[in-house]
LUMVO-873711 format. One record per residue: residue number from 1; residue in three letters; y, x, z of N, C-alpha, C in turn. Coordinates in steps of 0.001 Angstrom, whole numbers. Atoms other than C-alpha are relative to their C-alpha. Example, Ala and Ser with C-alpha at 12.3 -4.5 7.8 and 13.67 -1.06 7.14 Angstrom:
<rs>
     i    aa        ny        nx        nz       cay       cax       caz        cy        cx        cz
     1   ala     -1190       890         0     -4500     12300      7800      1200       900         0
     2   ser     -1190      -820       -60     -1060     13670      7140      1090      -770       730
</rs>
This chain:
<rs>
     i    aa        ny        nx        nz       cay       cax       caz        cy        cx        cz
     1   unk       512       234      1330     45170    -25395    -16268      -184      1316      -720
     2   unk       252     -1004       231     43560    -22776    -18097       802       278     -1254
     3   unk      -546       191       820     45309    -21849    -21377      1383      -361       330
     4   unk     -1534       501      -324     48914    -22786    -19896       316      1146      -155
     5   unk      -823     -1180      -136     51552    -20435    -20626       571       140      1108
     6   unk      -745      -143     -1574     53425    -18960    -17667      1231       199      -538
     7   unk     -1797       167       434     57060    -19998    -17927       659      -349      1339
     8   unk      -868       279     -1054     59972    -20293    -15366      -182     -1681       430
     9   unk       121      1359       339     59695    -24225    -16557     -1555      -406       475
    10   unk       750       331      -988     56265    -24583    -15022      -543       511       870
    11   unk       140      -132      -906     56241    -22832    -12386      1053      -457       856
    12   unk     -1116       819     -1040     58978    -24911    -10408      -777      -645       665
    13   unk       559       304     -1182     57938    -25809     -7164      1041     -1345       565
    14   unk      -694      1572      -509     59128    -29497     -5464      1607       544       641
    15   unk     -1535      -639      -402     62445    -28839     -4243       928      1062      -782
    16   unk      -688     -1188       875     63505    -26041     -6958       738     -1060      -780
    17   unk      -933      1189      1004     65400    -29383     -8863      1369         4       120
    18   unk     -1199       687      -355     69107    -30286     -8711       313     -1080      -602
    19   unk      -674      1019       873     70800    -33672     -9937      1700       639      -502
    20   unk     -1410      -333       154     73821    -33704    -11946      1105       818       469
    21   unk     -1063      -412     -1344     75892    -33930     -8959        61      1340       387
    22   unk        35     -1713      -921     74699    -30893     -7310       401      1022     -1604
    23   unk        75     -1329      1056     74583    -28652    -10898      1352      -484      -412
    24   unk     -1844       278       -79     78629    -30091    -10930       554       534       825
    25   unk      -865      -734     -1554     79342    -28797     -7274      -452      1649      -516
    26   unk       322     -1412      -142     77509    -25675     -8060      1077       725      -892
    27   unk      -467      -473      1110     79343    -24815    -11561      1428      -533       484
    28   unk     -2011       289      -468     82829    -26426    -10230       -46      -814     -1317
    29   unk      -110      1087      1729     82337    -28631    -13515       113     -1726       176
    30   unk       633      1413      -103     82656    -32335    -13750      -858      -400      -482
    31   unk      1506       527       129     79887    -34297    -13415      -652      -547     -1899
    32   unk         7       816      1258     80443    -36063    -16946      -420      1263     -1253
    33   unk       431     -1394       686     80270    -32262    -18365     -1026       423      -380
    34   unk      1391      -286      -420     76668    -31966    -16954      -507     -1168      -843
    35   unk       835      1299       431     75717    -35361    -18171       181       448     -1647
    36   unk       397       -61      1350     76578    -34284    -21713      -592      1560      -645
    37   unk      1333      -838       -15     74730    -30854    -21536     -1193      -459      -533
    38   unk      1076       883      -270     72063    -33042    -20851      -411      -857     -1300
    39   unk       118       603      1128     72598    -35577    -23530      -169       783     -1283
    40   unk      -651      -826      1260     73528    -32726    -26230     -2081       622        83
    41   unk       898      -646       228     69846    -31262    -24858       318      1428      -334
    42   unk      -374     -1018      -256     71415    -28374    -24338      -365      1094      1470
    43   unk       720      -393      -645     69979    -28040    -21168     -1211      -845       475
    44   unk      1078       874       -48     66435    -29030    -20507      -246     -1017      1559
    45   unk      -148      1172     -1201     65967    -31978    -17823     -1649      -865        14
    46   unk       963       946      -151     63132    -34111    -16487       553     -1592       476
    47   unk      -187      1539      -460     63383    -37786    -16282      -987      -712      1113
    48   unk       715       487      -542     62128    -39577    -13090       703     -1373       -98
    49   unk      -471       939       387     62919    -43214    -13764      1097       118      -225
    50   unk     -1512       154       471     66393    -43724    -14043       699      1392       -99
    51   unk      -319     -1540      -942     67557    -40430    -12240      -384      1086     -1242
    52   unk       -56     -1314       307     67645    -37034    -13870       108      1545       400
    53   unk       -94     -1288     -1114     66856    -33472    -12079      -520      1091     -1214
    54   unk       131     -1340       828     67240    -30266    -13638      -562      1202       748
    55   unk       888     -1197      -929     64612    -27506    -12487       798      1223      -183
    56   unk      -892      -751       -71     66555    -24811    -11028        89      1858      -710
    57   unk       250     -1135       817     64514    -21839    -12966       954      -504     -1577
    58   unk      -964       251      1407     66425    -23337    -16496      1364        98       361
    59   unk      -685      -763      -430     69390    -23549    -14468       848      1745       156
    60   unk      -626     -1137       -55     69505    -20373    -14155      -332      1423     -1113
    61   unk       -29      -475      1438     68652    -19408    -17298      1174      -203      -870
    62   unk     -1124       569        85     71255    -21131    -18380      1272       866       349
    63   unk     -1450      -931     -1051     73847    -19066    -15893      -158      1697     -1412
    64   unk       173     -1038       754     72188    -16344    -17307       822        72     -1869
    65   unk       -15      -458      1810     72541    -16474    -21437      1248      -652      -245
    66   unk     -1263       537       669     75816    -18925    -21308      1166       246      1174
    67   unk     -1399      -244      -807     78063    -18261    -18260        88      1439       528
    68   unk      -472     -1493      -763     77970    -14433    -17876       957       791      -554
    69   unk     -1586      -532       514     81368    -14071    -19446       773      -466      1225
    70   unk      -507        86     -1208     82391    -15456    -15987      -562       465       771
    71   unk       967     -1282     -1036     80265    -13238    -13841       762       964        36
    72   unk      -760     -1056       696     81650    -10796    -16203      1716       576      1108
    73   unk     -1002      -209      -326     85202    -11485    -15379        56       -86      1752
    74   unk        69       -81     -1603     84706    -12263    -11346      -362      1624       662
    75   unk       255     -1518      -106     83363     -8380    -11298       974       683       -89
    76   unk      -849      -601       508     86089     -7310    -13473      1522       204      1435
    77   unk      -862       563     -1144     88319     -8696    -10449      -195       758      1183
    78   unk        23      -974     -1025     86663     -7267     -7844       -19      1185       106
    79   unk      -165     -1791      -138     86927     -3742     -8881      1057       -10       156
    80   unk     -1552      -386      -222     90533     -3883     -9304       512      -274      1429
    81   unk       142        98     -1544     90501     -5477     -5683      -335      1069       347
    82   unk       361     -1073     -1074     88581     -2740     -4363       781       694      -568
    83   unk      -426     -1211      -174     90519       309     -5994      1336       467       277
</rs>
């Protein structure tokens, strides 16, 4: 489409999705956690009938701007490991 902006959000390709479930295993979070993300619209989601899949470019936007105070500290860790 001509005029489309180019965003992480449409350029997701079939398989770049996760459900809940999986964006719970990934984050170590319970599932119920994810589901109210979701609800709060806190993170953006597509609805295919019932079901719910979160495209993995927002995802990781997401990682990015709200969980890199745990990145942070997992680094912080491994230096003192290594020295």
């Amino acid at each position: 489409m001509m005029g489309m902006a180019t965003t992480p959000q449409n350029q997701t390709r079939a398989g770049e999705f996760l459900t809940p479930a999986e964006l719970a295993r990934r984050w170590r979070w319970h599932p119920e956690s994810i589901r109210r993300l979701l609800r709060q619209e806190r993170l953006p989601s597509l609805r295919l009938s019932r079901k719910r899949i979160i495209p993995l470019a927002d995802i990781q936007h997401y990682e990015t701007e709200h969980l890199t105070g745990v990145s942070r500290q997992v680094r912080q860790l491994k230096e003192v490991r290594d020295v």
